[in-house]
Steps between C-alpha positions, in 0.01 A plus 500: 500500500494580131497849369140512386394378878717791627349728271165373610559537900623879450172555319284369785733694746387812358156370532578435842638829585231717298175288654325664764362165594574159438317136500650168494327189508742197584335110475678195542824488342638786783414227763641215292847685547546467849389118445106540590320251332214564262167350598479217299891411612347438812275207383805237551552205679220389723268804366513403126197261582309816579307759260665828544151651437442269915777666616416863455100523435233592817354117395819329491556641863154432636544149403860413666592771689745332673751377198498855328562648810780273549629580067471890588742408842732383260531782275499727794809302659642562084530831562684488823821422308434735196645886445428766330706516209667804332207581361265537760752712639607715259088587450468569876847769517327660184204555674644605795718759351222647281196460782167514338644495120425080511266363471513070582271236389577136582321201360705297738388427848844397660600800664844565348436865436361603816853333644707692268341840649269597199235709665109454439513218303189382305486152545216415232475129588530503880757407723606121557605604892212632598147370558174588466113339634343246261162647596429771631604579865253514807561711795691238702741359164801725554535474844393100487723378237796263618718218306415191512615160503615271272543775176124631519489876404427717798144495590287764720348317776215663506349456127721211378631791233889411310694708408672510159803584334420892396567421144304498191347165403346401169147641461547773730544896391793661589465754799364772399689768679829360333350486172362871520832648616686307225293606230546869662884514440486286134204764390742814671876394458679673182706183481443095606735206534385171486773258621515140481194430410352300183164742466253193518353563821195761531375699560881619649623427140238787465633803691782497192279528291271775693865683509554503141177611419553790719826614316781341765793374357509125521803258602525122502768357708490120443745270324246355284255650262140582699169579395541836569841544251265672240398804672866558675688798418798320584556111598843395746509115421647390851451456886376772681832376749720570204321879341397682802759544746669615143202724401460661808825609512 
């Protein structure tokens, strides 16, 4: 680590130590670390015949059920052999040393955070291991709902409802809970990290913005320039594996 990057980490320590509260907003280069693949990495193999837009859109489900069922099995069975990398950890013992100082907002659905131990996580994009109803549930669909055969998402009984992978698809809002309390901590934190992600994406790319408007002190951690590199007060070119364990020192 050069001396200007050293300089630069002190500086953001102090901001660290003198911020009553603090924001970070991670996408997926955190993930990519602990050898997640991104969402288009997935379309390989047999599922490079598909549109990703059919794999992860309310249409594309209605009309084959069965096979993106079967592409979110795989990713699920991904993450079985995956970690959570020195990043993710070194975020979660911050926030559990300093409890209710961090603030963390994921655009990543994998997980990884809550399994390091960061607390109250706002997963803006959903979760890939849970599920949610693709219509909206009768009386009878969580008691009736049971796997069935042959790689057909679980069904209830009683109304022929599926359930879904409880993540964002294309066309759909993000949930609006998430999205409320994340734009609470970017609109109240004094200072907001935004770690390995390009800035592209919105509206999370957004809350950054939201942040610096409000007077926070902004910090990209990325190893390549993002969209967001103009309004930083300070820019860490590499992995969030490699800078945080050594900026939370």
């Amino acid at each position: 680590m050069n001396s200007q990057t050293q300089t630069a980490m002190q500086q953001v320590r102090q901001w660290l130590e003198q911020a009553k509260h603090v924001a970070v907003l991670t996408g997926a280069g955190v993930s990519a670390e602990s050898g997640v693949p991104t969402f288009r990495d997935t379309q390989k193999g047999y599922w490079a015949e598909f549109d990703v837009q059919d794999m992860a859109s309310v249409s594309g489900y209605r009309s084959n059920p069965a096979r993106v069922w079967q592409w979110y099995s795989e990713r699920r069975e991904l993450m079985l052999h995956v970690q959570p990398n020195p990043g993710h950890t070194a975020l979660a013992s911050y926030a559990q040393q300093h409890p209710g100082k961090l603030t963390l907002v994921t655009q990543n659905v994998d997980g990884l955070h809550e399994r390091a131990g960061s607390p109250h996580v706002i997963a803006l994009h959903g979760e890939l291991m849970g599920n949610c109803w693709l219509n909206d549930a009768c009386p009878m669909c969580d008691a009736q709902a049971a796997l069935s055969a042959g790689g057909q998402p679980p069904q209830c009984s009683a109304c022929g409802n599926m359930l879904r992978p409880a993540v964002v698809w294309f066309g759909e809002n993000l949930p609006a809970q998430a999205l409320q309390d994340a734009e609470a901590a970017a609109q109240q934190c004094d200072l907001m990290l935004a770690i390995g992600t390009t800035g592209a994406v919105y509206p999370a790319a957004g809350l950054v913005f939201q942040a610096h408007q409000r007077g926070a002190k902004i910090v990209i951690i990325n190893p390549d320039d993002t969209e967001l590199d103009g309004i930083a007060d300070v820019c860490l070119k590499g992995t969030s594996a490699q800078i945080l364990p050594e900026l939370f020192l």
